[in-house]
C-alpha positions as CSV (number, residue, x, y, z in Angstrom):
1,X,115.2,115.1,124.5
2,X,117.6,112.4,124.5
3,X,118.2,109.8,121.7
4,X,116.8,106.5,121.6
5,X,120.1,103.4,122.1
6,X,120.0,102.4,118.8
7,X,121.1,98.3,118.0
8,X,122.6,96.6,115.1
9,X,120.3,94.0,114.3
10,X,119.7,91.2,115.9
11,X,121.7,92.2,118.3
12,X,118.7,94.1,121.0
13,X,119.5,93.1,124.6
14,X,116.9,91.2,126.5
15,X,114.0,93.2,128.0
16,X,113.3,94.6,124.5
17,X,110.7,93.4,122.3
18,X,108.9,95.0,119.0
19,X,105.3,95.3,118.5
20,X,105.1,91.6,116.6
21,X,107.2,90.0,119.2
22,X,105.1,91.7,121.9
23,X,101.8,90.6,120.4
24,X,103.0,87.3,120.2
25,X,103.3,86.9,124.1
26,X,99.8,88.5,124.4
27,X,101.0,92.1,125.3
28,X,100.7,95.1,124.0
29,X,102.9,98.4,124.1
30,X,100.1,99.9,126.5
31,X,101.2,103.6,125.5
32,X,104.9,103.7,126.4
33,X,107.3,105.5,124.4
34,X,109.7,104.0,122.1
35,X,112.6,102.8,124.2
36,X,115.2,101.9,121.5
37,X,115.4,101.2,117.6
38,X,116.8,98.0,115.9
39,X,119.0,99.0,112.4
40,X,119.5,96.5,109.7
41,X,121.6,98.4,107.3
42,X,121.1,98.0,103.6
43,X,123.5,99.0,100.7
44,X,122.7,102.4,98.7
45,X,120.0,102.6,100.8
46,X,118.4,104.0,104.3
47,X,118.6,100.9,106.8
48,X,115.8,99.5,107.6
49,X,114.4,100.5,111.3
50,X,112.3,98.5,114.0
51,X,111.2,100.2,116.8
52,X,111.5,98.3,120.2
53,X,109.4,98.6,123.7
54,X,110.4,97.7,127.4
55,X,108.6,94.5,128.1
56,X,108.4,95.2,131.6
57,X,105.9,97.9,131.2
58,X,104.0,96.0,128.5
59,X,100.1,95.7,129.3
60,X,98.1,92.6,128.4
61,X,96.3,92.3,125.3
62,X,92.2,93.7,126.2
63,X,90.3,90.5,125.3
64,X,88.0,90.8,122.6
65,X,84.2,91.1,124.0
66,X,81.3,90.2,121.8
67,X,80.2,93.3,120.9
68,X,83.8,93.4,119.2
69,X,83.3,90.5,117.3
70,X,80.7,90.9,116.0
71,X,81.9,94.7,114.6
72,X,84.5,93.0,113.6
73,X,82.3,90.2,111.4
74,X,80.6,93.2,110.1
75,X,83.1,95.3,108.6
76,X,84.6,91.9,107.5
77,X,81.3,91.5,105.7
78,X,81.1,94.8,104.2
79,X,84.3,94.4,101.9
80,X,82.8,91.7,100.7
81,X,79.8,93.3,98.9
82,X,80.4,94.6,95.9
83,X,79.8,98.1,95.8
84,X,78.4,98.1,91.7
85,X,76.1,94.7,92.2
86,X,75.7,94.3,95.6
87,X,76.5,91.2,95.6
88,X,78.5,89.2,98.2
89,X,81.9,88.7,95.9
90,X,82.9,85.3,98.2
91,X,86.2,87.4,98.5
92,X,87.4,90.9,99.9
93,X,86.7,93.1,97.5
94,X,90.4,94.5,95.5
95,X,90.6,98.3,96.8
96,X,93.0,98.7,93.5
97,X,89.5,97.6,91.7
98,X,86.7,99.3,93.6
99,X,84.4,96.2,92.1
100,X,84.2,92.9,92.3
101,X,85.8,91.4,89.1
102,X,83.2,90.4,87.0
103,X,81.9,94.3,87.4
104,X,85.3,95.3,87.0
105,X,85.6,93.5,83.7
106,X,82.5,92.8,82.1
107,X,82.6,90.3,79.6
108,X,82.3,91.7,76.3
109,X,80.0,89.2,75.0
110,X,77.6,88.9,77.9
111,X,78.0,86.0,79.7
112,X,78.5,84.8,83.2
113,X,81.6,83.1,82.4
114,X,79.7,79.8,81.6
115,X,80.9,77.4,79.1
């Protein structure tokens, strides 16, 4: 197997792009390998890597359908509900919590939070 070209960065020759860089021109890798690797070293540490792909064999971006959005709204939906109340929280649900807040951290005297 031969190496990947690896680049100092910032310093990638055209034709390379990185999965951000690609999605922002509406393409996608489209299951090509990895062609080369961007290094940005770092003192006392491991540099950090990006990994780059030919933009000549990048595919378009599959539009979303409706069926997709909609799967989409509900899973979106779903991390909303709190797991303890069932309640829609108004926000994504912490994962670090596992409950919305006020389930989280019941309030020791037993109100709402109402003054």
């Amino acid at each position: 197997m031969a190496a990947l070209p690896v680049f100092r960065w910032r310093l990638a020759p055209d034709g390379y792009a990185t999965r951000r860089q690609l999605r922002a021109l509406d393409l996608r890798p489209g299951g090509q390998d990895v062609a080369a690797q961007l290094e940005r070293p770092r003192r006392r540490r491991a540099p950090l890597v990006a990994y780059l792909y030919r933009v000549d064999l990048a595919k378009p971006v599959r539009p979303m359908t409706p069926a997709r959005w909609a799967a989409l709204a509900k899973a979106n939906a779903a991390r909303r509900i709190c797991p303890e109340c069932g309640r829609d929280a108004g926000y994504v649900i912490p994962t670090s919590l596992g409950a919305c807040v006020p389930c989280a951290y019941p309030d020791p005297d037993g109100s709402e939070g109402n003054t």
